[in-house]
Backbone bond lengths (Angstrom), bond angles and torsions (degrees), N, CA, C in turn:
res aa  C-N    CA-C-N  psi(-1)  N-CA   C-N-CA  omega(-1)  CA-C   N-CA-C  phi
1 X - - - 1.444 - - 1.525 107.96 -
2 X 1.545 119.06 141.31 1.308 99.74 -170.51 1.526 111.76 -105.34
3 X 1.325 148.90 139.24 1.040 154.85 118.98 1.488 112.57 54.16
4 X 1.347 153.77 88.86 1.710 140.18 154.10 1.432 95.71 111.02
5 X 1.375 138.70 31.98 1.170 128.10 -167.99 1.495 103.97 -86.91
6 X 1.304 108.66 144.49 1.983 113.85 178.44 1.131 100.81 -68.49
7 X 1.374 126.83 -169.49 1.206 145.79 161.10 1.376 96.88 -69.51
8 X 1.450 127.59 -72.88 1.231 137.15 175.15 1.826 127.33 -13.26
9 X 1.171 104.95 -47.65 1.185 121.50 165.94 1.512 125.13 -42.41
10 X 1.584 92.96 -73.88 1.815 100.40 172.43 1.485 133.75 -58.58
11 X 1.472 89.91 136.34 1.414 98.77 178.90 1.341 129.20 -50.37
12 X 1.525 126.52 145.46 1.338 120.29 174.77 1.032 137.74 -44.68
13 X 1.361 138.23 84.57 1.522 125.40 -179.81 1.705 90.71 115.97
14 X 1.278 117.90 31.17 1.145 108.06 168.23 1.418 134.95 -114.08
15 X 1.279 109.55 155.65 1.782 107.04 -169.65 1.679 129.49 -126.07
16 X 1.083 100.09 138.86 2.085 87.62 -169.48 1.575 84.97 -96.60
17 X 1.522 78.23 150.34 1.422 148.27 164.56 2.153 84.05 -20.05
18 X 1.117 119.46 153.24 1.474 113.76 157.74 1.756 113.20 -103.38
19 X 1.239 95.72 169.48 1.247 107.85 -170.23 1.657 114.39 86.66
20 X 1.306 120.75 -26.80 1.782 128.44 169.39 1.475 102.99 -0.22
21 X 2.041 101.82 -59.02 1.595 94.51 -159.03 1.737 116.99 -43.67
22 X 1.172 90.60 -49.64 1.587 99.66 -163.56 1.328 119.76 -21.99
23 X 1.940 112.60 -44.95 1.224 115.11 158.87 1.214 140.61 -57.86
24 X 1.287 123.38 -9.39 1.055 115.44 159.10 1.930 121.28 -118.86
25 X 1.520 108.68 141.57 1.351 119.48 167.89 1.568 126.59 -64.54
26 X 1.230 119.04 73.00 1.509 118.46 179.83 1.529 115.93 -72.57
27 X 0.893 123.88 -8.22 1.481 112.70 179.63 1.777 103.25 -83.05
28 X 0.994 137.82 61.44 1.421 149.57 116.66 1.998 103.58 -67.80
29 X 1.051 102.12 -55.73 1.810 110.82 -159.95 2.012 83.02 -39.47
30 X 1.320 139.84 -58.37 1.608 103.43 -122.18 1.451 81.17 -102.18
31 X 1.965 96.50 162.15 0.970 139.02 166.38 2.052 122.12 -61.63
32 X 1.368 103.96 -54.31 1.561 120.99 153.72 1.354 113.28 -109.87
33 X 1.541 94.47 155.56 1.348 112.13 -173.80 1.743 101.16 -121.97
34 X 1.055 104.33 174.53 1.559 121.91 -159.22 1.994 101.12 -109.12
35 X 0.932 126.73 106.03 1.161 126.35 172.52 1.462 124.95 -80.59
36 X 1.055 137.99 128.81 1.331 125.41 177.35 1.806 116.60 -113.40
37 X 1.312 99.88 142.59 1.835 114.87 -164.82 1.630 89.36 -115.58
38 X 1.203 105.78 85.51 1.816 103.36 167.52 1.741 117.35 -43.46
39 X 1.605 109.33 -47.86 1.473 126.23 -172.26 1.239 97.50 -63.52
40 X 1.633 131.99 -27.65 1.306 123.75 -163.87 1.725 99.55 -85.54
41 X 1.033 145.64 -59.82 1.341 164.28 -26.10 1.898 86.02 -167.06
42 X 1.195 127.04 136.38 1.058 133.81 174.60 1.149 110.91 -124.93
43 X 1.221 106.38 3.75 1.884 94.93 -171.32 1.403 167.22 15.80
44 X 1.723 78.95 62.81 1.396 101.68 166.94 1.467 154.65 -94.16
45 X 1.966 82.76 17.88 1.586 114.82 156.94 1.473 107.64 67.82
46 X 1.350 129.09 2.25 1.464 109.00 144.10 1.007 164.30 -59.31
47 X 1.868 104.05 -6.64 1.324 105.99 152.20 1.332 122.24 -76.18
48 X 1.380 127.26 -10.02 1.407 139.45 -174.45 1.637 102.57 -72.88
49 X 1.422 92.38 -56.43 1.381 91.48 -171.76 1.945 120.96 -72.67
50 X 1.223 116.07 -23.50 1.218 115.55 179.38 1.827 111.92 -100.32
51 X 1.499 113.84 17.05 1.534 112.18 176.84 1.292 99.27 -79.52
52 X 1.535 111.60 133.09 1.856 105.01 167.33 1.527 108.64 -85.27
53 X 0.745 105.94 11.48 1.902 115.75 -160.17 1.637 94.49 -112.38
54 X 1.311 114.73 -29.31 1.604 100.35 -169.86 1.312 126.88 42.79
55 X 2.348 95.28 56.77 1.054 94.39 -173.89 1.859 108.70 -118.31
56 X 1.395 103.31 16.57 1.502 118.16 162.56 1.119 105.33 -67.29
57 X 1.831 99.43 116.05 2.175 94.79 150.10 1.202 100.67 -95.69
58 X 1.267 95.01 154.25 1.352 128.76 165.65 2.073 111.29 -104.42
59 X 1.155 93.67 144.39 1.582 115.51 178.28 1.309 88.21 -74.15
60 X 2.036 97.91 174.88 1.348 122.01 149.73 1.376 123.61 -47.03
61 X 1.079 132.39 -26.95 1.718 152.02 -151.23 1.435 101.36 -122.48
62 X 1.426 129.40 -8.78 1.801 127.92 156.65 1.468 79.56 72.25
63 X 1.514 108.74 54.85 2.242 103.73 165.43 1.666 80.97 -133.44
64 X 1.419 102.91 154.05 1.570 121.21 158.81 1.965 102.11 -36.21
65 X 1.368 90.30 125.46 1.664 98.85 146.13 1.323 135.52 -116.25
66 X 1.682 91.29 -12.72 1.706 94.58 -168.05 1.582 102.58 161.45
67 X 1.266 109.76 -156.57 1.584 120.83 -154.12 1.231 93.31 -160.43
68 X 1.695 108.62 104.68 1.628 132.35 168.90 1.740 114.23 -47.57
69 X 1.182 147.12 55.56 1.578 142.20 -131.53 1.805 87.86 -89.64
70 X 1.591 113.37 12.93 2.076 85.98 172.65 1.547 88.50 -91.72
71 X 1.598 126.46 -4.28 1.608 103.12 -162.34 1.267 97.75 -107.45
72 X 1.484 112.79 -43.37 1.330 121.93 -169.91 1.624 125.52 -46.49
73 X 1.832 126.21 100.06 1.289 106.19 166.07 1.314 126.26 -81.60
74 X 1.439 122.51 20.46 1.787 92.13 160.84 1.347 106.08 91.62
75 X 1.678 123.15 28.17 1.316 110.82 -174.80 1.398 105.95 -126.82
76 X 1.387 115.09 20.84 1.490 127.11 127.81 1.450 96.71 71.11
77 X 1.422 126.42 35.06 1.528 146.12 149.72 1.895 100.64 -34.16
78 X 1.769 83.23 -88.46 1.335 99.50 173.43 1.581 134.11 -35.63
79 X 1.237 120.66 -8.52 1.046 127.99 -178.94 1.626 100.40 -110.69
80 X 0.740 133.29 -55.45 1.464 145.37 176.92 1.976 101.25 -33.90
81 X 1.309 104.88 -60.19 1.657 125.85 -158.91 1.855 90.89 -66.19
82 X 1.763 101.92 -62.79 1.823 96.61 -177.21 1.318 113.27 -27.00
83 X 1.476 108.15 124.14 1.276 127.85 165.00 1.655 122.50 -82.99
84 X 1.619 107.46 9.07 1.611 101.85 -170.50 1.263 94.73 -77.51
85 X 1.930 114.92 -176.54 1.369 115.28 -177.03 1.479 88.08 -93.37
86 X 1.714 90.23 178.02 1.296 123.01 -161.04 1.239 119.69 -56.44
87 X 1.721 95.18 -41.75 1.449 104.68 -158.01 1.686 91.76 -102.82
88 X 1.290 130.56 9.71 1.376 131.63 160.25 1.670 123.42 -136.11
89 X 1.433 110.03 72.76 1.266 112.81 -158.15 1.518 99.93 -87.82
90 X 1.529 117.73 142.44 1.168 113.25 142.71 1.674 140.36 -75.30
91 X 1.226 114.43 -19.29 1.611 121.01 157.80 1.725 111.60 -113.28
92 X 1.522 99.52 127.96 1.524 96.36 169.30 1.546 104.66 -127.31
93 X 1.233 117.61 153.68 1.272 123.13 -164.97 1.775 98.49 -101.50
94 X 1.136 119.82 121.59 1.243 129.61 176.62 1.860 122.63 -130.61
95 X 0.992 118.22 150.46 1.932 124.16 -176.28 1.215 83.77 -60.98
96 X 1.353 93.22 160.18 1.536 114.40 -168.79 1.924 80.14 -115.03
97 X 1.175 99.71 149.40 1.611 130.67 -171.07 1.446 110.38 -97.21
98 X 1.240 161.44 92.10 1.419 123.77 168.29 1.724 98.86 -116.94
């Protein structure tokens, strides 16, 4: 498949390849960004598991490290799912800065 193709181009009824996203950096799109509190963080990997973005890293040790921000748009899944308490969250949802 080549490179920059329109919609126009593709054939009817046709489908890419998986994995496509990877090539591209969507985390320009969000408005908030996802903060991460290591100290807070218990890791029980539900933000991992419910990101559509697959924008949780994971360590050597399969624990939270952080938040991939070229993929991540900001739609605050991951924050929603954390089960920490309130007043000690490991994801907080904050404006994105540029």
């Amino acid at each position: 498949m080549k490179k920059n193709m329109g919609w126009k181009e593709l054939d009817f009824g046709d489908s890419v390849n998986a994995g496509t996203a990877a090539e591209f950096h969507t985390g320009d799109w969000r408005s908030d960004r996802p903060v991460f509190h290591k100290e807070n963080c218990i890791n029980c990997l539900f933000c991992w598991v419910n990101c559509p973005d697959s924008a949780i890293i994971l360590d050597e040790n399969n624990k939270v490290a952080g938040i991939d921000y070229r993929y991540c748009k900001g739609c605050g899944i991951c924050d929603t799912e954390c089960p920490t308490k309130k007043e000690k969250r490991a994801l907080t949802m904050e404006p994105e800065r540029k």
